[in-house]
PABA-235621 format. One record per residue: z, x, y of N, C-alpha, C in turn; residue in one letter. Coordinates in pm, whole numbers. Each point is the difference from the previous one (the first is absolute). Last residue first. Layout:
<recs>
n_up:n_east:n_north:ca_up:ca_east:ca_north:c_up:c_east:c_north:drenza
Z:X:Y:Z:X:Y:Z:X:Y:A
...
</recs>
This chain:
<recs>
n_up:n_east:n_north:ca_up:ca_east:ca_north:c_up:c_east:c_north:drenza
-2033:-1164:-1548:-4:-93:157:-2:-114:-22:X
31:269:-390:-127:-115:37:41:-2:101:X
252:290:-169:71:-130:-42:-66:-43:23:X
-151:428:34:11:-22:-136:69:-179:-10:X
-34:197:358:-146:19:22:-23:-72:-210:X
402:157:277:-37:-146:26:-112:-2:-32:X
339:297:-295:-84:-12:142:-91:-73:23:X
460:28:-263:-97:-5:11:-138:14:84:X
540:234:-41:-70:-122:9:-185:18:-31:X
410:286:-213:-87:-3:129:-62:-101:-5:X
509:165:-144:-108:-66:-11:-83:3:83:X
441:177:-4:-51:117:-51:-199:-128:-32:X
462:-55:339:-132:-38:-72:-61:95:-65:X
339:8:356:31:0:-106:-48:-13:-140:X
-143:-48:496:-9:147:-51:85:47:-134:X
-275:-429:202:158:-13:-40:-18:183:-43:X
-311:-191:371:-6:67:-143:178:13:24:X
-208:-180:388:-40:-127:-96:71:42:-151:X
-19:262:424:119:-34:12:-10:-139:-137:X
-379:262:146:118:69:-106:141:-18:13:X
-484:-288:170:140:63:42:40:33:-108:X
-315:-323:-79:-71:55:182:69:98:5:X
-193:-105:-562:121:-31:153:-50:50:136:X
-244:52:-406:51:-175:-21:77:6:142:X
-205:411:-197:121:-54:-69:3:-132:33:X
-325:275:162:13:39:-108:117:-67:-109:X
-203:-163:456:-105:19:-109:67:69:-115:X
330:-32:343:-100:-172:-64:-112:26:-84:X
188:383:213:102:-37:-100:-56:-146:-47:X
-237:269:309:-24:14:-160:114:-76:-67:X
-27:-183:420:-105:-2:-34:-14:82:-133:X
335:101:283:48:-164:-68:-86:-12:-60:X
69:527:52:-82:-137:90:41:-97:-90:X
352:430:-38:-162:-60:-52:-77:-139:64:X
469:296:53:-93:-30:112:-159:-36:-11:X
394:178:-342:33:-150:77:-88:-18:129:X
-192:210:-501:70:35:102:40:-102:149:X
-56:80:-569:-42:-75:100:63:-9:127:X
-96:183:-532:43:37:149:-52:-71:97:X
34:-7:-588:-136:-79:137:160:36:111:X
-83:245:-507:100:-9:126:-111:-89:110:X
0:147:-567:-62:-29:90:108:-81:94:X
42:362:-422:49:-152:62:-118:17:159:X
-58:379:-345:102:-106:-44:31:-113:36:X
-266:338:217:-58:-21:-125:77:-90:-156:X
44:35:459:86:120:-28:-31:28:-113:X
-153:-309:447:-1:-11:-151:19:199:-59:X
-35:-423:485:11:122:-13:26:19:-180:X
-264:-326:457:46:-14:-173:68:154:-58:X
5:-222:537:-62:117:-82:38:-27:-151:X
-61:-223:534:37:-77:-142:-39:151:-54:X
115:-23:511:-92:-1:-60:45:-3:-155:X
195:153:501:-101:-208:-29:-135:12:-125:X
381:331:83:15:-111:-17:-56:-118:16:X
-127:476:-231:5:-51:134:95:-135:-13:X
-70:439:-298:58:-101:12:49:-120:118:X
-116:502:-71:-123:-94:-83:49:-148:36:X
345:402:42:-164:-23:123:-141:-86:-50:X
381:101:-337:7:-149:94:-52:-2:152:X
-222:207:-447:63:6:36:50:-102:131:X
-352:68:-468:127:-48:71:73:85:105:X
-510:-33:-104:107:156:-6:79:-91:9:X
-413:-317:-54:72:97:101:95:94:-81:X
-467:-301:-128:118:12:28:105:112:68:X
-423:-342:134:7:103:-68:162:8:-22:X
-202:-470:48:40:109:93:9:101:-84:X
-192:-419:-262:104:-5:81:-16:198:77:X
-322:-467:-171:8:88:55:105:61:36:X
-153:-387:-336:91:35:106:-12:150:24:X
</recs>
């Protein structure tokens, strides 16, 4: 897997149509911004809509590639 260079945090970085892994060298943060294409959210998570994520959930689902399609 090929991933993107990394960036300077700041929240001029932080588009909304776009997934960012962020890490503090302590905890790892997945940002996910509310104007991301239906299309990554199905390839990366399973869903069409961020209206699907219980935002109470500290769990991350599986990804479909891992449940065999």
């Amino acid at each position: 897997m090929v991933l993107p260079p990394k960036l300077e945090l700041s929240s001029e970085k932080l588009d909304r149509r776009g997934v960012f892994l962020l890490s503090d060298s302590h905890s790892l943060y997945l940002w996910v911004g509310n104007a991301v294409a239906p299309e990554a959210l199905r390839c990366l998570f399973g869903i069409s809509g961020l209206n699907e994520v219980d935002s109470n959930s500290s769990q991350v689902r599986t990804n479909a590639r891992e449940r065999g399609r």
